[in-house]
C-alpha positions as CSV (number, residue, x, y, z in Angstrom):
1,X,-1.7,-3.7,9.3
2,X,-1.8,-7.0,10.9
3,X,-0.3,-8.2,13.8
4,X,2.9,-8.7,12.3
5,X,3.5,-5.6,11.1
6,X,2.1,-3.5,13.7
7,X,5.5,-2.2,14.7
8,X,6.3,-1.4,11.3
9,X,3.0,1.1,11.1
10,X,3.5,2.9,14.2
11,X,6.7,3.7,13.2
12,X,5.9,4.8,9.5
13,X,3.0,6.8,11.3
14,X,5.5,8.6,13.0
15,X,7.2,9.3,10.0
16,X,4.7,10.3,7.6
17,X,3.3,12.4,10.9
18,X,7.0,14.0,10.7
19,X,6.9,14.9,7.0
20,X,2.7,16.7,7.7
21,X,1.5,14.2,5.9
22,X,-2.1,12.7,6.6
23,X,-3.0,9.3,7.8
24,X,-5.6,7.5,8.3
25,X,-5.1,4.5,10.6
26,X,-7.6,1.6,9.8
27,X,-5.6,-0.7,12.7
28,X,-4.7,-2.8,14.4
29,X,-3.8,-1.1,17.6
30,X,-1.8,-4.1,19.3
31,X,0.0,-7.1,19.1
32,X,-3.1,-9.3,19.3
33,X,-3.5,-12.0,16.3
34,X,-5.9,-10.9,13.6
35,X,-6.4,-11.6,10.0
36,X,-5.1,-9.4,8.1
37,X,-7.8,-9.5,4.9
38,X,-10.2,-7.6,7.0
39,X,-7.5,-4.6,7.1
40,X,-6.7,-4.5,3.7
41,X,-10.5,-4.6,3.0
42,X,-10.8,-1.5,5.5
43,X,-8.2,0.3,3.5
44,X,-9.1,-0.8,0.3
45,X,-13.0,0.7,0.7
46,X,-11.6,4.0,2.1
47,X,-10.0,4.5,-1.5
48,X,-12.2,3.1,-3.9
49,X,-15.4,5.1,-1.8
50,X,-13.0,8.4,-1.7
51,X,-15.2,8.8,1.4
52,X,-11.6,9.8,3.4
53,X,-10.3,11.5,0.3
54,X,-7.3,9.1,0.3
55,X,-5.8,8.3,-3.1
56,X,-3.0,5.7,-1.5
57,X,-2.8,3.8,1.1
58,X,0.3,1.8,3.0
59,X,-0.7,-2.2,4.3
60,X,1.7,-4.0,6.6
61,X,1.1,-8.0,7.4
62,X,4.6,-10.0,8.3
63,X,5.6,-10.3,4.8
64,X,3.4,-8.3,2.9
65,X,2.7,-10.7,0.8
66,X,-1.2,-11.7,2.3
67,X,-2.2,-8.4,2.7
68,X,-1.0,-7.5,-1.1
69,X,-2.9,-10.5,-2.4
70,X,-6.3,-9.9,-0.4
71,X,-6.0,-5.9,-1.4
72,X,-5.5,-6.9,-5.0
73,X,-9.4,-8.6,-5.1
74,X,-11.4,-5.4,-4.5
75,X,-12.2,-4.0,-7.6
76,X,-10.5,-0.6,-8.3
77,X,-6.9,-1.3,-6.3
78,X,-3.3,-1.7,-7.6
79,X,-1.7,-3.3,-4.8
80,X,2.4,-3.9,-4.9
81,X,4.5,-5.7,-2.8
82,X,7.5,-3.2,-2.2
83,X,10.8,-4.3,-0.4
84,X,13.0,-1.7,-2.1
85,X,12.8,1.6,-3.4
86,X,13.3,1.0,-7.0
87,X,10.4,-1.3,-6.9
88,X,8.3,1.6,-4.8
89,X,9.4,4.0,-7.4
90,X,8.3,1.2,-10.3
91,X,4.8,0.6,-8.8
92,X,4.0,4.3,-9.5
93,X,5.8,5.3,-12.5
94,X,4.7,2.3,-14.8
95,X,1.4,0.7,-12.9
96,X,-0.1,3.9,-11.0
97,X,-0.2,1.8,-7.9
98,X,-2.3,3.5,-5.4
99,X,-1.5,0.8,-2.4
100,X,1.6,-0.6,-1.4
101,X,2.0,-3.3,1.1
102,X,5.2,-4.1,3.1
103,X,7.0,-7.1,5.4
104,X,7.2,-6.1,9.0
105,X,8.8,-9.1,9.5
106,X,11.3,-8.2,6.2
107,X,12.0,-4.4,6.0
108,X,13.5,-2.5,8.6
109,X,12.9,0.7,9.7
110,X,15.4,3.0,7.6
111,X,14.9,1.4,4.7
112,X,10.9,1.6,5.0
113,X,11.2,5.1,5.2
114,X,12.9,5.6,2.3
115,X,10.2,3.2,0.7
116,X,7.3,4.8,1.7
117,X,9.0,8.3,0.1
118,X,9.3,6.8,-2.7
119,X,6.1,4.9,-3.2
120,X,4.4,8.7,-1.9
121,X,6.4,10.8,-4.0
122,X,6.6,9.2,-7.3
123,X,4.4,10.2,-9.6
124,X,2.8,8.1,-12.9
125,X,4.5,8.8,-16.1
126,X,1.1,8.6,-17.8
127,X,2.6,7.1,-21.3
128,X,0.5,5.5,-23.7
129,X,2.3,2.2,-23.4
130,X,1.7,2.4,-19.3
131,X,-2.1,3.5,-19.7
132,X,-2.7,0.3,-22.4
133,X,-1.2,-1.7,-20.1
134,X,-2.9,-0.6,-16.9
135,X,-6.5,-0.8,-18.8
136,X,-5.9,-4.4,-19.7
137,X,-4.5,-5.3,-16.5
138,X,-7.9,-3.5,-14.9
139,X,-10.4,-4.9,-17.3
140,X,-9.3,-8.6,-15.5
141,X,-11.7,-7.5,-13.1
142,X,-14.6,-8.0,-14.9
143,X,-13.7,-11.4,-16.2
């Protein structure tokens, strides 16, 4: 996360801590302005390397909208801007997103759980018309 979502992170770390589930926290640690492309590029080599063997990651920035855009230029991410749990749920079922980025400054703290259970716990549905569309959508990257 950025700065603007810092509290949002710690507390869905405390949550996904809650549920046993695994984190790796790329930062920020405070309050203090930073920019938040050099977080989502943190995150976004830990799953493309599978150095961490993290499949998905979680990026906060104040409306999630920056940190979704930067995410989505490394080669090898699906990065979605979730502010609901139908659109978490979406994300995987039809686009196997494996980040999701968030608002700190526009989701609050029940609803971001229920959005990060959704985003972690959906799975892809794997249909032909999904996998066409996700292999056009990926070969963009080499235009």
């Amino acid at each position: 996360c950025d700065y603007g979502g810092f509290h949002l992170k710690e507390h869905i770390k405390k949550y996904l801590t809650e549920k046993g589930i695994e984190i790796v926290d790329h930062g920020t640690y405070n309050e203090d302005s930073v920019d938040y492309p050099d977080f989502a590029e943190k995150l976004c080599k830990d799953i493309t390397s599978g150095e961490s063997g993290a499949e998905r990651g979680i990026l906060i920035c104040g409306t999630g909208i920056g940190i979704s855009i930067a995410c989505n230029k490394v080669k090898g991410i699906r990065c979605a801007l979730c502010n609901d749990t139908f659109s978490a749920r979406m994300s995987r079922e039809h686009n196997d997103a494996n980040v999701m980025a968030m608002g700190g400054r526009v989701i609050g703290f029940g609803p971001a759980g229920d959005i990060v259970r959704a985003f972690l716990t959906t799975d892809f549905s794997q249909g032909e018309r999904h996998m066409r569309r996700i292999e056009k959508m990926m070969a963009l990257e080499n235009k």
